[in-house]
C-alpha positions as CSV (number, residue, x, y, z in Angstrom):
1,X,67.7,82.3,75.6
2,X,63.9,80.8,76.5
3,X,65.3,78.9,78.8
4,X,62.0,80.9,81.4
5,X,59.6,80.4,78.5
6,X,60.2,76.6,78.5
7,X,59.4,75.9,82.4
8,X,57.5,72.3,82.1
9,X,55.8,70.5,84.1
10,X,58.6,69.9,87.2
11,X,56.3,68.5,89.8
12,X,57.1,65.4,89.6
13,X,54.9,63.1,92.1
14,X,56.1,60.9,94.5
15,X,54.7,58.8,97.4
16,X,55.6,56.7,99.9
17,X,52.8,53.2,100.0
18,X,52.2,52.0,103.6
19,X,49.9,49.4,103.6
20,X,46.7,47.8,102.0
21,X,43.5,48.6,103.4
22,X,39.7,47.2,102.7
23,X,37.6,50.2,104.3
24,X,36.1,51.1,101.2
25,X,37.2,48.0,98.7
26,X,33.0,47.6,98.0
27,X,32.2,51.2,97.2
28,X,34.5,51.5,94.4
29,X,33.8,50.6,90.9
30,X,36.8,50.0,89.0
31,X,35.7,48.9,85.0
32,X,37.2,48.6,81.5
33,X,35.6,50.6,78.7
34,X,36.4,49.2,75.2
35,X,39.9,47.8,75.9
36,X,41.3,51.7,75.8
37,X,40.0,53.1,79.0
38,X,40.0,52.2,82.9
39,X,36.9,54.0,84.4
40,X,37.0,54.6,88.2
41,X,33.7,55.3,90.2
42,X,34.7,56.9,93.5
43,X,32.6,57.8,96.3
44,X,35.6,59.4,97.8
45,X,37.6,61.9,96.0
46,X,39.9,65.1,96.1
47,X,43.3,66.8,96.4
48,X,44.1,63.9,99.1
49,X,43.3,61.0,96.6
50,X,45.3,59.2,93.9
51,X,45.2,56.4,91.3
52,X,48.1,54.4,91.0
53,X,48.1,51.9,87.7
54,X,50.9,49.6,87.4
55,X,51.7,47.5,84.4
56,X,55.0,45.0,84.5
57,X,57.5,48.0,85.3
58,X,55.9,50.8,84.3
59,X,54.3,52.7,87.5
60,X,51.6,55.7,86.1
61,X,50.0,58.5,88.8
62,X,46.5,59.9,88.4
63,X,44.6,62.6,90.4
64,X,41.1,61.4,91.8
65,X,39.3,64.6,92.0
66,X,35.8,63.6,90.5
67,X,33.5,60.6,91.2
68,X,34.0,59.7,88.1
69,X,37.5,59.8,86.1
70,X,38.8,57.9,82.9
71,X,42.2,56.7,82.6
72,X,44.4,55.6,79.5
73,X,45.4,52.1,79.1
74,X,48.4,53.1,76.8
75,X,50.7,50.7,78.3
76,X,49.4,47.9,75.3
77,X,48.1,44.4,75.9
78,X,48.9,42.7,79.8
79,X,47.8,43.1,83.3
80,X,47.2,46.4,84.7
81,X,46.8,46.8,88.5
82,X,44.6,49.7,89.9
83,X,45.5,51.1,93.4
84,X,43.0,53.4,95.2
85,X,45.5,55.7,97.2
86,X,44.4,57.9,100.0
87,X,46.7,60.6,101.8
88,X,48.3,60.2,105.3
89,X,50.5,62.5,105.7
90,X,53.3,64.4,103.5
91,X,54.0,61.9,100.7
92,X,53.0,58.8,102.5
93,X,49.8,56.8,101.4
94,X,47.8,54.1,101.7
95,X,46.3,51.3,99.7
96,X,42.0,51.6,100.3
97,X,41.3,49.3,97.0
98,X,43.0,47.0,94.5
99,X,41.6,46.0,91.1
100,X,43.5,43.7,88.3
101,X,42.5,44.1,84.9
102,X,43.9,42.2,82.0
103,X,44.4,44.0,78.8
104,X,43.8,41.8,75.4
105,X,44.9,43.6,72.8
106,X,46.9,46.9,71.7
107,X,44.3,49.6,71.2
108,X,45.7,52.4,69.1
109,X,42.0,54.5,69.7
110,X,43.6,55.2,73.2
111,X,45.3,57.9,71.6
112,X,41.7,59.6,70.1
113,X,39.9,58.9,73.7
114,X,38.9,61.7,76.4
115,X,40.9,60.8,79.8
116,X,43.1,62.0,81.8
117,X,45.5,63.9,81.4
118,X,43.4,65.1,78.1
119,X,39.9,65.3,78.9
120,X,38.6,66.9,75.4
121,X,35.0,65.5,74.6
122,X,33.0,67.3,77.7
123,X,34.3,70.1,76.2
124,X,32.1,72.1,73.6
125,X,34.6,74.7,72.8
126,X,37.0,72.1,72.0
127,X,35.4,70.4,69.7
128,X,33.7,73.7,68.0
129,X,37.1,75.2,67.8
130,X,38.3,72.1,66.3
131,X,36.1,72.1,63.7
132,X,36.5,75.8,62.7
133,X,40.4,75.6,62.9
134,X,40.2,72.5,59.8
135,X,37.2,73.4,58.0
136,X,39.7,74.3,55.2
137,X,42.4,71.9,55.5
138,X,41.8,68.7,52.9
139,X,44.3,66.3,54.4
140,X,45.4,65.4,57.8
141,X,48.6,67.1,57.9
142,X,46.5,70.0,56.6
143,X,44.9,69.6,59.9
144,X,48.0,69.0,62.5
145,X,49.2,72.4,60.7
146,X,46.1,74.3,61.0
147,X,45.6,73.4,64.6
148,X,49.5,73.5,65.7
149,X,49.3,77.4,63.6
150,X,46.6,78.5,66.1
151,X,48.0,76.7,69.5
152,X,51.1,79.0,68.7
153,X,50.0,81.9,67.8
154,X,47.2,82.3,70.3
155,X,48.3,80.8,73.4
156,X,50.8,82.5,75.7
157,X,52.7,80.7,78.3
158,X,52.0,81.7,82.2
159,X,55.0,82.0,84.6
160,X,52.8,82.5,87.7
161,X,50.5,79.3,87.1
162,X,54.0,77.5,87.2
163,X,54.7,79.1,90.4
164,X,51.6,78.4,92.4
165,X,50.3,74.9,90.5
166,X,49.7,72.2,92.7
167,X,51.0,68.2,92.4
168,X,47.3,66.8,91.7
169,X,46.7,69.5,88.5
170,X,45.1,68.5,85.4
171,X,44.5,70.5,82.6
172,X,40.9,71.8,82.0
173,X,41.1,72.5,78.2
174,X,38.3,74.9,78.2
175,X,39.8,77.2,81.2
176,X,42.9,77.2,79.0
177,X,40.9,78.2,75.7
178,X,39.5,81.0,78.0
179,X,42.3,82.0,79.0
180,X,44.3,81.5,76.2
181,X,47.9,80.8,78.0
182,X,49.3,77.9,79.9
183,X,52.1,75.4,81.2
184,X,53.9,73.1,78.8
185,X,51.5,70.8,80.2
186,X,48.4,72.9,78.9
187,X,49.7,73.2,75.6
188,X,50.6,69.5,75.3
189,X,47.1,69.0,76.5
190,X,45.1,71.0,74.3
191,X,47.0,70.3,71.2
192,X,46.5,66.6,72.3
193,X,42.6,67.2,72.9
194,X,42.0,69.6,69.3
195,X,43.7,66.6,67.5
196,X,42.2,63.9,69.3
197,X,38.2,65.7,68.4
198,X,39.8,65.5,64.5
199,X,40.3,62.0,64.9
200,X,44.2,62.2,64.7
201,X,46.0,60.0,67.2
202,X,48.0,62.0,69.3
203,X,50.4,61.4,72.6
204,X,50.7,63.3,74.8
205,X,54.6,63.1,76.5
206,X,56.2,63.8,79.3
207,X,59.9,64.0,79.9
208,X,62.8,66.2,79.0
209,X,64.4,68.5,76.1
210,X,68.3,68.5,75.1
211,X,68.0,72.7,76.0
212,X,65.2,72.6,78.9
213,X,66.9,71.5,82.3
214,X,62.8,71.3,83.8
215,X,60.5,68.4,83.3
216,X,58.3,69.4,80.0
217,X,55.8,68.0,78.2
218,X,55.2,67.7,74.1
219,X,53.3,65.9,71.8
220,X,53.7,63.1,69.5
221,X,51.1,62.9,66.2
222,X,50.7,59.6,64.1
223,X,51.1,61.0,60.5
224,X,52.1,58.4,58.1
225,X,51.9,55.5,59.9
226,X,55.3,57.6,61.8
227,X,55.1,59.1,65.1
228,X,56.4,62.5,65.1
229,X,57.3,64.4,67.8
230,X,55.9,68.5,67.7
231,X,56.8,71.2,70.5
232,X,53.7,73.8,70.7
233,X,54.9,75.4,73.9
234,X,59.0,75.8,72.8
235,X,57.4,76.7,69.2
236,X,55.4,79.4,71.1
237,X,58.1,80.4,72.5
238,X,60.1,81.3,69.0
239,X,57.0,82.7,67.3
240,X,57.1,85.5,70.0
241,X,60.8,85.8,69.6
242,X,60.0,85.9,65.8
243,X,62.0,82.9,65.2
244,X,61.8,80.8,62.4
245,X,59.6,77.4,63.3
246,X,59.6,73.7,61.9
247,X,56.7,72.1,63.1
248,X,58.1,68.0,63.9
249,X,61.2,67.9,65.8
250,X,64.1,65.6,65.5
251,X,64.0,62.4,68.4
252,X,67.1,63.3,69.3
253,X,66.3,66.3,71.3
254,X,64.0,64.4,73.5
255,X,64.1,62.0,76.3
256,X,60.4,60.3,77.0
257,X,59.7,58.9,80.1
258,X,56.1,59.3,80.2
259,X,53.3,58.8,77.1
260,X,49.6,59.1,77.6
């Protein structure tokens, strides 16, 4: 029945690695900050540009559109590897620099920090709005309720942006607040980023729903020392169709395959 409201996140990205070079190996700056974040100073940057950070397995795409961009080590404790990756052609791409960095301990604050996907401290608005949306809310699920009540209620979900996004998009929190209407992967993002400026650790996930066939995105909150998983955009979705709403979803409905 919202089957259109739900469209996720579907561009999923894939690339083909060719080879390892060391043009530009010296003129990146690849750094930990505080055991939660990898920050990556790039003198060369944009749509043809990608961060690739593997961890045992697990294999994690970033866009490189800034000099300067801050990625999540949410993978825990272990030895992350950091591949510069510049466009040939189509999907194919090469290696231009390789960091290691080793990991000591699980960091839980990765969850509060400003990186990508959820850059929410260089935003003003966020953190004002934030602020406004809890000043009357006593207890932390006071404040996931307040704040989940207003994504909601005030932000609409845009079909076209779906239609026309391209594969290196990240959400910009205060465009979204402007415009007040998004992906799946705006809302997750915001709701993510209004959290994380409370000090409540959120997730932000990326996978699929029992009743969406697209790739979505959703949110999980640490309340009680439990991880609980909350919908903002398929919640939207039923507060427009005046539907009745429960606010944490059961696990079963979701498949994660992607947590930042």
């Amino acid at each position: 029945m919202y089957k259109k409201r739900f469209v996720g996140f579907v561009l999923i990205f894939t690339v083909c690695i060719l080879n390892v070079g060391q043009a530009y190996a010296s003129s990146y700056n690849v750094s930990l900050l505080d055991d939660k974040i990898i920050e990556i100073e790039s003198p060369q940057y944009g749509s043809n540009m990608r961060i690739m950070v593997e961890k045992d397995s697990d294999v994690y795409y970033y866009s490189l559109k800034n000099a300067n961009e801050h990625i999540p080590v949410q993978l825990g404790a272990g030895t992350y590897i950091v591949k510069i990756l510049q466009n040939v052609e189509g999907n194919k791409y090469k290696v231009i620099e390789k960091s290691n960095l080793n990991i000591n301990n699980d960091n839980l604050d990765v969850f509060l920090s400003s990186s990508q996907p959820v850059y929410w401290n260089e935003v003003k608005s966020v953190i004002e709005l934030g602020n406004e949306i809890v000043k009357d809310s006593s207890s932390e699920l006071g404040k996931v309720e307040a704040i989940y009540n207003y994504v909601v209620e005030n932000i609409k979900y845009d079909n076209y942006k779906m239609s026309v996004i391209p594969d290196d998009y990240v959400p910009d929190l205060g465009k979204i607040l402007q415009d007040k209407k998004g992906i799946c992967y705006d809302y997750s993002a915001l709701f993510a980023g209004l959290l994380r400026s409370q000090g409540i650790y959120t997730k932000l996930v990326k996978g699929y729903k029992n009743d969406i066939e697209e790739y979505h995105a959703w949110n999980e909150v640490l309340l009680d020392d439990k991880w609980v998983i909350i919908d903002t955009t398929y919640d939207a979705a039923l507060f427009r169709g005046n539907r009745n709403l429960s606010m944490i979803k059961s696990s079963s409905e979701y498949n994660k395959i992607r947590e930042y």
